[in-house]
N, C-alpha and C positions, 0 to 999 in steps of 0.2 A: 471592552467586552460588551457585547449586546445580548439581555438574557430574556425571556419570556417564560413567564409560570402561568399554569392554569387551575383552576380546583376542578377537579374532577369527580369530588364525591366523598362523604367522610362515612367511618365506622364507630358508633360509640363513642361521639363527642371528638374521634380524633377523624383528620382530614390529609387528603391525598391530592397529590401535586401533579401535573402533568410537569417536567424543567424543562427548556430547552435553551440548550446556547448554540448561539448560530454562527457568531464571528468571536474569535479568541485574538488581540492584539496586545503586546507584554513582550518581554524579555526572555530570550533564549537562553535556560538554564543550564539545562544536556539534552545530548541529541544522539540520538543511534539510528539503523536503518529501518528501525520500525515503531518508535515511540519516540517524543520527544518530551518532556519539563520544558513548559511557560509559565513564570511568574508576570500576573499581573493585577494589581490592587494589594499587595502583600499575600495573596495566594499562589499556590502551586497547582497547575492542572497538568494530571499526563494526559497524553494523545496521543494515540495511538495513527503511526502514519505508512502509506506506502515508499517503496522505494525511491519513486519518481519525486515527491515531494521532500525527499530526504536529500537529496542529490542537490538540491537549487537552494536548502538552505542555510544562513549566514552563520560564523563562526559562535559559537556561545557566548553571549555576552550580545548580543547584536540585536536587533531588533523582531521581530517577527509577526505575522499577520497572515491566520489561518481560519478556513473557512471551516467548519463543525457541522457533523452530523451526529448526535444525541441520541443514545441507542438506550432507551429506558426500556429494563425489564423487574420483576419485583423486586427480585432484592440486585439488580445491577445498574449503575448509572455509568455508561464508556463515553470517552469522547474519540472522534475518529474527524482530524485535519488533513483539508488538503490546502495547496497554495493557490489554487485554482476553481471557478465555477464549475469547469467544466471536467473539470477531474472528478470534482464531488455528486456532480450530477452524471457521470458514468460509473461509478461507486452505489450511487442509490439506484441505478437500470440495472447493476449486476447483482443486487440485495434483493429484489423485487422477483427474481428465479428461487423458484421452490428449490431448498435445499441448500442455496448459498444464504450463511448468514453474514455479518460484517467483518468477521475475521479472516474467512475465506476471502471475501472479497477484496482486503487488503491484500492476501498475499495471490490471488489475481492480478492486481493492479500493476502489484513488487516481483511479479511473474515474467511481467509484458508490458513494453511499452505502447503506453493508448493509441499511439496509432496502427502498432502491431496487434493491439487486442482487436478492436474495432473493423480493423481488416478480415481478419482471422473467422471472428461472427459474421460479419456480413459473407465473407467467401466459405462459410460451413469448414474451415478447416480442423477438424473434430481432434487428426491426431498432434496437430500445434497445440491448442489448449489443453490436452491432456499430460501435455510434458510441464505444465506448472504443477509442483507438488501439492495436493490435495482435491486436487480436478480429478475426477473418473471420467470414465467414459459418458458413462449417464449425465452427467453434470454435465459435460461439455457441450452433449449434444441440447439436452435444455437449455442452456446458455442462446445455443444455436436458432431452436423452434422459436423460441420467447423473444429473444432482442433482434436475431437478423433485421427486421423490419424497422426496428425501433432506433439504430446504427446511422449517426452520421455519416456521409460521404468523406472520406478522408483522404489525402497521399500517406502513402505510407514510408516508414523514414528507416534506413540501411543504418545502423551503427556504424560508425569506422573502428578497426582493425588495428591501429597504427604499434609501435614495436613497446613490449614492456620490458622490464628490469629484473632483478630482484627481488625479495619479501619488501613490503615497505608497511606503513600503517593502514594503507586501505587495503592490505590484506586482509587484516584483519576484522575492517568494516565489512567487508566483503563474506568473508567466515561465517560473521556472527550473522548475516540477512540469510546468508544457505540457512541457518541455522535453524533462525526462527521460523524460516518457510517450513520446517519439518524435517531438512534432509539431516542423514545422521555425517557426525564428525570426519569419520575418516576418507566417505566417500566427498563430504564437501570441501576437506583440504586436500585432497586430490585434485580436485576437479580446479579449483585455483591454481595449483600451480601447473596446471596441464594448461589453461586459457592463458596466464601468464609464458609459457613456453609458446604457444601457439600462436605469439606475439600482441594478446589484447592489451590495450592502452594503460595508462599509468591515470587513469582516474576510474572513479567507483564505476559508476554506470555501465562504461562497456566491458568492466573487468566481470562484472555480476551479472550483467547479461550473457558473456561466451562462457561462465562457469557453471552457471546453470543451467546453460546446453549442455555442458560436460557431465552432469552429475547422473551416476549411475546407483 
């Protein structure tokens, strides 16, 4: 774990800290599609992560190495990992739009995949990013004004489709990220077994991506 403190300035003998932690590397405690437990040095840190970072990582117990962005407000200290620079540095261009703060931006992220989002900004496509739950119209199009310019060149990447089964447990994984994105229960276990009937794959990612097309 790499961590940097600053003083920033005390009140009546007591003193005020800027914290930042930049890289989190430790043990995979628990993991879900939007936070994870890492212990490391005998400490417990949650983190708060996007989908795309939840999908790539190792079973609990396993090792893990996540990059932080340290969202200090008076009384809140969050931590927010990705597996990647470049995830986290699209993560702090989509925090930087008036109106998005980090939570939205997570479930941004857990919305769309980066090269779908990235696409999507650069090509003004307003009514794509309004179908992640929490995006308005306003927001989108700001997304739009703000970063178009500021947007990697990217290919943009087709999920594949291939045939699913059954309830299985990434149902459930699946469930609970509708979940947390905001949408309500009934329409987002609908919408799972509708992407599962529509043939999406038997792993998380593309099952929670066609579900959340589906979600009405």
């Amino acid at each position: 774990m790499r961590v940097s403190t600053e003083m920033i300035g005390g009140t009546r003998g007591v003193c005020h800290y800027r914290f930042m932690i930049a890289l989190l590397r430790g043990v995979l405690v628990e993991k879900s599609p939007n936070q994870v437990l890492v212990e490391t040095g005998g400490v417990g840190y949650e983190v708060a992560i996007p989908v795309s970072t939840f999908t790539k990582l190792p079973e609990a117990g396993g090792e893990v190495r996540l990059r932080i962005y340290t969202h200090v407000r008076e009384d809140v200290l969050a931590l927010y990992g990705f597996l990647t620079v470049d995830e986290k540095t699209l993560f702090e261009k989509l925090i930087s739009v008036s109106g998005i703060g980090p939570t939205l931006a997570v479930k941004i992220l857990s919305g769309l995949a980066a090269p779908d989002l990235i696409l999507s900004i650069r090509r003004g496509e307003v009514e794509k990013l309004v179908k992640v739950p929490g995006v308005g119209k306003k927001t989108a199009e700001r997304m739009v004004l703000e970063l178009r310019d500021k947007m990697p060149a990217i290919t943009g990447e087709e999920p594949g489709v291939p045939a699913a089964e059954a309830l299985s447990p990434i149902d459930q994984d699946v469930l609970s990220a509708l979940l947390n994105l905001g949408c309500a229960r009934p329409q987002a276990e609908a919408a799972v077994r509708k992407a599962k009937a529509a043939g999406a794959a038997l792993e998380f990612e593309p099952l929670f991506r066609r579900a959340l097309e589906l979600v009405r």
